[in-house]
PASEBA-1860 file (N, C-alpha, C; in nm, 3 decimals):
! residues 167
1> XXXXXXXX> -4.430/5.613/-1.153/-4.367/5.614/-1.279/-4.258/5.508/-1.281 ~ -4.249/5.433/-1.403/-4.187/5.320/-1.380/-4.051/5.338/-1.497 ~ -3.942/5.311/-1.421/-3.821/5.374/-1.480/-3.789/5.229/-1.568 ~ -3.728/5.274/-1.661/-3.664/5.143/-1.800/-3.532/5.131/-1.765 ~ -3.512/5.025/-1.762/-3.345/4.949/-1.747/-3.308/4.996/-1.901 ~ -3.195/5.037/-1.964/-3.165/5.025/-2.119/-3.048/4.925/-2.098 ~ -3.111/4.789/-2.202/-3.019/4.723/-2.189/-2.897/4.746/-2.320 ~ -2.784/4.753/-2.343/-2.691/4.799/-2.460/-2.771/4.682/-2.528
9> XXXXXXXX> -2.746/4.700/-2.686/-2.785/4.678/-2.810/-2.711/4.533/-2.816 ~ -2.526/4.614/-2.760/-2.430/4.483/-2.817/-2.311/4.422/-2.725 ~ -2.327/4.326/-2.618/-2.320/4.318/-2.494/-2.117/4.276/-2.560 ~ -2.077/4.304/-2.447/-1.958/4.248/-2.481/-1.875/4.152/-2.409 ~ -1.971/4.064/-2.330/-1.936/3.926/-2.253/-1.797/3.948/-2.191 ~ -1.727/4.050/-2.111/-1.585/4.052/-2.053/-1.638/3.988/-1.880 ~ -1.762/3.969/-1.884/-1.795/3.912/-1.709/-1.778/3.782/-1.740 ~ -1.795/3.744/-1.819/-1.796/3.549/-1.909/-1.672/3.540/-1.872
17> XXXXXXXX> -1.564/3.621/-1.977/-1.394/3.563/-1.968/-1.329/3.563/-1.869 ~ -1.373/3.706/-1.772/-1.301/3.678/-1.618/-1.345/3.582/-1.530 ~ -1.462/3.578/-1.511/-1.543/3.461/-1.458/-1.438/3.283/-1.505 ~ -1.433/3.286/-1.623/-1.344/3.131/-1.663/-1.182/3.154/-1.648 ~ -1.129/3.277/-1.633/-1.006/3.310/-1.673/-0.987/3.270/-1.497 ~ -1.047/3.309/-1.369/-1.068/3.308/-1.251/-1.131/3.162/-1.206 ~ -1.252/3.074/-1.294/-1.211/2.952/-1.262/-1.071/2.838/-1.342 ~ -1.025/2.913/-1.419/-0.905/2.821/-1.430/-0.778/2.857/-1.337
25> XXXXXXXX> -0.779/2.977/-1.272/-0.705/2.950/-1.207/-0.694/2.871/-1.073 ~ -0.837/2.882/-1.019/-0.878/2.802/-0.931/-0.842/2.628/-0.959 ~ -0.836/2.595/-1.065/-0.864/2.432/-1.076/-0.701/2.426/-1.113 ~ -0.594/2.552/-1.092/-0.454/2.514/-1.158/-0.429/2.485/-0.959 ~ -0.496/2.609/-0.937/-0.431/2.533/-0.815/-0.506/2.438/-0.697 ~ -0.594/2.373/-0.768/-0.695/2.275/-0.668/-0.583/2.167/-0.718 ~ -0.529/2.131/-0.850/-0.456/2.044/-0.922/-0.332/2.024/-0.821 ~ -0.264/2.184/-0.796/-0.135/2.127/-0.755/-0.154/2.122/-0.674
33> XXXXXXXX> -0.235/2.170/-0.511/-0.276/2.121/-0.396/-0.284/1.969/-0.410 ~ -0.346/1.909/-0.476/-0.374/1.746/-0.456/-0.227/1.658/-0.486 ~ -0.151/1.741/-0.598/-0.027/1.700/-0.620/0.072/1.702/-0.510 ~ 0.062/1.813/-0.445/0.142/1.850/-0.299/0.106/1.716/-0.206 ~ -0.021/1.723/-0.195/-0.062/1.644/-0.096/-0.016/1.475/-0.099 ~ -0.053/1.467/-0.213/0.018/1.314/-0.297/0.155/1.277/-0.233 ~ 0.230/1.372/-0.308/0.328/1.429/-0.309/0.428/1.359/-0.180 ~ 0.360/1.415/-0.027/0.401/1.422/0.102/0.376/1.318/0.125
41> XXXXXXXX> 0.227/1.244/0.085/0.127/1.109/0.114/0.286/0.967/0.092 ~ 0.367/1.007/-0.019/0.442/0.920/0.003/0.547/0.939/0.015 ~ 0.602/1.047/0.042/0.701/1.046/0.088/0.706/1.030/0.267 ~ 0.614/1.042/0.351/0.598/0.947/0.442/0.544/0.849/0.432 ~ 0.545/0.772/0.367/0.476/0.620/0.396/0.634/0.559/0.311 ~ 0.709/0.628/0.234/0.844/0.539/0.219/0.912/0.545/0.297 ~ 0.880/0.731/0.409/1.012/0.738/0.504/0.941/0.599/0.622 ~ 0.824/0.551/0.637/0.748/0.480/0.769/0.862/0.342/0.697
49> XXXXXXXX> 0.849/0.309/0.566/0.893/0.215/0.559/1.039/0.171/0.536 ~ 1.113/0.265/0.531/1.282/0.258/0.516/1.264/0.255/0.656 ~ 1.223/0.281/0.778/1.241/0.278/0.912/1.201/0.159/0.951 ~ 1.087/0.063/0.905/1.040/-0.046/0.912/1.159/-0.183/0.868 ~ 1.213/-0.123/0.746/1.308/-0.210/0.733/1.434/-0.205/0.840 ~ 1.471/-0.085/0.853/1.588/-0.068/0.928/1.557/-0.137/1.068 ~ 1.464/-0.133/1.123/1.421/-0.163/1.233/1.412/-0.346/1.248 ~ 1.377/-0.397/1.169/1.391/-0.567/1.110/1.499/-0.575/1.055
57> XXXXXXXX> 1.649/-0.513/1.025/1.752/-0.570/1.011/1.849/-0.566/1.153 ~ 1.757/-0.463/1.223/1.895/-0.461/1.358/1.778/-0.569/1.418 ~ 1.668/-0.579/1.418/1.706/-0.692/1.546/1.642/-0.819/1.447 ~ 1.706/-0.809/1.298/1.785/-1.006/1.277/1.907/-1.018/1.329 ~ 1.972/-0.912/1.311/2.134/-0.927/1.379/2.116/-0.916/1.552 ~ 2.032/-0.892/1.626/2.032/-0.900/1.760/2.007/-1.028/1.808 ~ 1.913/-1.096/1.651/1.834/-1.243/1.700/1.956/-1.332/1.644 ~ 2.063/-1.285/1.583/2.177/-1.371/1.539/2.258/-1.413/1.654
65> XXXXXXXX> 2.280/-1.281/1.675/2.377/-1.281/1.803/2.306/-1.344/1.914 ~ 2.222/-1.344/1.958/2.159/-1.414/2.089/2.128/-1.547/2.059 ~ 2.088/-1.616/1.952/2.137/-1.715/1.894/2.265/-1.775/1.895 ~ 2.369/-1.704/1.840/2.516/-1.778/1.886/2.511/-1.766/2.014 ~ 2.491/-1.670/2.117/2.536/-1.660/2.272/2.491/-1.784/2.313 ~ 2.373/-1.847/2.280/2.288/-1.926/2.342/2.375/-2.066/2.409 ~ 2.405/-2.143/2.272/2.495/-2.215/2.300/2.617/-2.256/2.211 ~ 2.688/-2.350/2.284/2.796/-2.326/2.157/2.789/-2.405/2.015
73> XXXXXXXX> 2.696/-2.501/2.037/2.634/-2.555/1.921/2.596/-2.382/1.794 ~ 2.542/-2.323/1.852/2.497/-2.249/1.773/2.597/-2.196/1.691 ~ 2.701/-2.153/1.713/2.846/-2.080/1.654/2.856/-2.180/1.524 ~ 2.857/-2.265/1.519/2.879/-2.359/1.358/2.861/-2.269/1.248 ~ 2.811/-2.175/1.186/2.806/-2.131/1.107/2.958/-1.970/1.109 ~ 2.984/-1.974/1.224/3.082/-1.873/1.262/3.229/-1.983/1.185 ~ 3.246/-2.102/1.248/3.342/-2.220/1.201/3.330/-2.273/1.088 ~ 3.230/-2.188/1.001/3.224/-2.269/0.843/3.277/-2.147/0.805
81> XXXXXXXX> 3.253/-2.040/0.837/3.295/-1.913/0.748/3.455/-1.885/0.779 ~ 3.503/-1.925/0.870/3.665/-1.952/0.922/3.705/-2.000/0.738 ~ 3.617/-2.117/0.706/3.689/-2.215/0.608/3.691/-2.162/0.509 ~ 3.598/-2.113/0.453/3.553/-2.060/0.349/3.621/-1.982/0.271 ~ 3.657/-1.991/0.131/3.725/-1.963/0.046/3.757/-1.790/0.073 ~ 3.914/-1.754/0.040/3.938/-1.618/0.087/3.871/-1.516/-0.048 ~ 3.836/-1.436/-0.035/3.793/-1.293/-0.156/3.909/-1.209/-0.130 ~ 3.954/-1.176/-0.283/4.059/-1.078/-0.311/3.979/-0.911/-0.291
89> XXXXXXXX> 4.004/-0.854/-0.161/3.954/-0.726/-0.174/4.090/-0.649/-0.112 ~ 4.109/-0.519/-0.147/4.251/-0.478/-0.118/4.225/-0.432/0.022 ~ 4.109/-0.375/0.067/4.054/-0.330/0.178/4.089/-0.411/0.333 ~ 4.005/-0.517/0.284/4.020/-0.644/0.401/4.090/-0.762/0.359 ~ 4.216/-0.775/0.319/4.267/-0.869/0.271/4.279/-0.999/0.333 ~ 4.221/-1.040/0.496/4.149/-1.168/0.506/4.010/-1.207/0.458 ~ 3.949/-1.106/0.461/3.814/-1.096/0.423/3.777/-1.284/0.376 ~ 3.694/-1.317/0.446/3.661/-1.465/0.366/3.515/-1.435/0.269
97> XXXXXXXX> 3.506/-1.527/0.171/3.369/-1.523/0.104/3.244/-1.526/0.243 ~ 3.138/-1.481/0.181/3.010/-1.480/0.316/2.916/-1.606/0.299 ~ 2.898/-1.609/0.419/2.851/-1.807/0.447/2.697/-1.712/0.415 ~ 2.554/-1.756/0.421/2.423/-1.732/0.408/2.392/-1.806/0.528 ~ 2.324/-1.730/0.666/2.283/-1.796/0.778/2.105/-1.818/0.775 ~ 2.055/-1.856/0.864/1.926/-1.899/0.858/1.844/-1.807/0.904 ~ 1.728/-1.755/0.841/1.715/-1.592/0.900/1.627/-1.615/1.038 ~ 1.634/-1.530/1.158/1.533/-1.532/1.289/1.463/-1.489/1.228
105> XXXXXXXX> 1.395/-1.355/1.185/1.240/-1.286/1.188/1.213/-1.342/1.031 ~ 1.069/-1.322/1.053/1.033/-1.341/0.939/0.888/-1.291/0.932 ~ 0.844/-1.242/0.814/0.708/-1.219/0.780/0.664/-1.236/0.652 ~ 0.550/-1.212/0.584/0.504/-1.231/0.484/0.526/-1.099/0.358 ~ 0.566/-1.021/0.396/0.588/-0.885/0.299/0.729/-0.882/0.323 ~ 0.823/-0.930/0.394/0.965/-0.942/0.389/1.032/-1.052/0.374 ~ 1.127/-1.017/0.261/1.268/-1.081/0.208/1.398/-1.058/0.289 ~ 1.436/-1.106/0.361/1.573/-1.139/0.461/1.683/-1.236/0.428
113> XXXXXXXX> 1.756/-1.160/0.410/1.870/-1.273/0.403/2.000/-1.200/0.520 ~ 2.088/-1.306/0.567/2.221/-1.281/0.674/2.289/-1.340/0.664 ~ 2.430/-1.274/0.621/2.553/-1.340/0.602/2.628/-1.321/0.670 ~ 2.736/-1.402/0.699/2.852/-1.393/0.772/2.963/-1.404/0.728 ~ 3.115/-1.363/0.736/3.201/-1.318/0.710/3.293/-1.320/0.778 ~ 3.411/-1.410/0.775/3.519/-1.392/0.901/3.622/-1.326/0.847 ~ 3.680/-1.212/0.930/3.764/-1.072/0.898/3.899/-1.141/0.962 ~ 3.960/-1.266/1.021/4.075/-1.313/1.035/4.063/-1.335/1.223
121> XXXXXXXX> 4.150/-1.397/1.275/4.211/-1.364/1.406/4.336/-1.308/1.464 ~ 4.318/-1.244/1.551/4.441/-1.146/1.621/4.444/-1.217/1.779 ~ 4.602/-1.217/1.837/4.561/-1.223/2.002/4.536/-1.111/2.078 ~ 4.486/-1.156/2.157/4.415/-1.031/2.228/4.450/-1.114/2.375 ~ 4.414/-0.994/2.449/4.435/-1.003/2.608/4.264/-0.987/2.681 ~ 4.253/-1.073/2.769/4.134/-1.101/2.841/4.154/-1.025/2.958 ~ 4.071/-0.945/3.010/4.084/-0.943/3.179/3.954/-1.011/3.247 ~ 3.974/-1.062/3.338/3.860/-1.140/3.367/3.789/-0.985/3.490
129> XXXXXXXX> 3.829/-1.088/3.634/3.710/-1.042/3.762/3.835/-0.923/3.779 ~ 3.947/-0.900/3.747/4.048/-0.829/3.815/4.130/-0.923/3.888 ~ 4.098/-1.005/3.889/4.221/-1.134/3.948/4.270/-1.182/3.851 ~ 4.297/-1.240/3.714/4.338/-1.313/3.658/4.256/-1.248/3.526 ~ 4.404/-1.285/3.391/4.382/-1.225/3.280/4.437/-1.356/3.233 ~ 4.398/-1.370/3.092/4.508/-1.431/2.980/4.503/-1.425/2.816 ~ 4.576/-1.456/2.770/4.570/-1.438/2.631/4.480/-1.553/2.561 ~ 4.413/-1.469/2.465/4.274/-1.534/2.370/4.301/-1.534/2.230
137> XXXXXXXX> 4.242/-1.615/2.170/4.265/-1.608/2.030/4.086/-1.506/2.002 ~ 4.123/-1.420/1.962/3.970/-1.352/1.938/3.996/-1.336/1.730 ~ 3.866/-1.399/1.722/3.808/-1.462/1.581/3.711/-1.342/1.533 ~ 3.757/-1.283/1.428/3.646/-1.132/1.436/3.546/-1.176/1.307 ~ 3.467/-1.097/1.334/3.347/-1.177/1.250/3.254/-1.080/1.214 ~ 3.207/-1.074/1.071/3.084/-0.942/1.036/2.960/-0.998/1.027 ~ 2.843/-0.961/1.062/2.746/-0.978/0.996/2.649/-0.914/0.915 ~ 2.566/-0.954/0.820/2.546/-0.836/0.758/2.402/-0.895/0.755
145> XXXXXXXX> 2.286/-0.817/0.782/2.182/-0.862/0.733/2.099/-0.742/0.628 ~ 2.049/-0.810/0.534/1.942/-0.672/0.468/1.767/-0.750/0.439 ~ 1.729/-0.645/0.490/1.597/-0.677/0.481/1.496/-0.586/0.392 ~ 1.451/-0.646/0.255/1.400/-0.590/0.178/1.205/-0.577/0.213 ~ 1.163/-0.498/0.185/1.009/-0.498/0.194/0.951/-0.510/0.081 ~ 0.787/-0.547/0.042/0.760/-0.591/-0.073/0.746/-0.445/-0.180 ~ 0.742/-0.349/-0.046/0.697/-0.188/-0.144/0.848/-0.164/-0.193 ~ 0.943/-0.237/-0.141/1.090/-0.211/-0.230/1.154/-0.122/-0.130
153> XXXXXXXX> 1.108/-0.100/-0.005/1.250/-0.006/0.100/1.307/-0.104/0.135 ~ 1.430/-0.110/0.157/1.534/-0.209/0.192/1.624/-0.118/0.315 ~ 1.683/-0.172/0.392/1.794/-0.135/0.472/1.891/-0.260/0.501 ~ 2.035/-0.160/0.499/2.127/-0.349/0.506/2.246/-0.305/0.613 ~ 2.216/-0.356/0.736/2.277/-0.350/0.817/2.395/-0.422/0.869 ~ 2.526/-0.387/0.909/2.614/-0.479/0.935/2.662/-0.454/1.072 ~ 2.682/-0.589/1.165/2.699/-0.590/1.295/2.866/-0.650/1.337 ~ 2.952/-0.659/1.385/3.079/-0.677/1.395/3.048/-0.797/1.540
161> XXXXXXX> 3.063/-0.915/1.547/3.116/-0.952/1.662/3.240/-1.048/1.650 ~ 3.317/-1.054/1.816/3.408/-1.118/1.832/3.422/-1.201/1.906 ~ 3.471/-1.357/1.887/3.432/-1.472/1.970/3.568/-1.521/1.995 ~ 3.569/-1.535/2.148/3.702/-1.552/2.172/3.745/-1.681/2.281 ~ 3.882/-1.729/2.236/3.895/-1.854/2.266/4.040/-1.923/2.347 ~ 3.993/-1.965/2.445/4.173/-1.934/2.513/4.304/-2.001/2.444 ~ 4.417/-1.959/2.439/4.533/-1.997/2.311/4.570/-2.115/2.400
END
């Protein structure tokens, strides 16, 4: 004996609305998953590249400085910024205007520039081996380099050295 399904007369489709009410919530949050993900996608690849820059402004200023050490020819740009017209700042009131030096690193997705800055001279006392000391004219000096990337992270680093000269 074969039993009859009765199907109702007048269906009332509530498996339809949960069914879409349950895929929209699914696609609200497939949406913000991809947004999250985005999201993180650059905020490490700006933090890779603010580190990229920072990392190419300390060593233009390492390649500055080993540059002046080299020889004393090299310092000329330390003896132009001596000359160089004074800037009214209340802060550093020797402060000289900043000379533009010639940049060491270089690449094709970076903008570099390094300036220099002479902050005045003071005397200072030398000690040499422990046998013998004397008084120096020490010439203090900033440098500042910033190195921009083409995605726009920049870092601008400033290095302090002092070159010193017997009175």
């Amino acid at each position: 004996m074969l039993s009859r399904i009765q199907i109702p007369k007048h269906q009332q489709g509530a498996t339809l609305i949960v069914a879409l009410v349950f895929l929209l919530i699914l696609t609200v949050a497939g949406v913000t998953a991809v947004r999250l993900s985005t999201t993180s996608e650059h905020m490490a690849s700006n933090s890779q590249f603010r580190g990229s820059a920072f990392q190419l402004a300390q060593s233009e200023l390492k390649a500055q400085v080993l540059n002046m050490s080299a020889n004393i020819a090299n310092r000329q740009p330390l003896l132009n910024s001596k000359a160089a017209p004074l800037e009214a700042r209340p802060r550093f009131p020797e402060r000289r205007a900043a000379l533009a030096l010639n940049t060491r690193i270089a690449a094709p997705n970076l903008n570099q520039t390094t300036n220099v800055n002479s902050l005045g001279g003071v005397d200072c006392l030398i000690f040499g081996d422990g046998t013998s000391s004397g008084k120096f004219n020490c010439e203090q000096f900033e440098l500042t380099a910033r190195s921009t990337l083409t995605s726009g992270a920049f870092s601008e680093q400033v290095s302090g050295l002092v070159m010193s000269t017997p009175k």
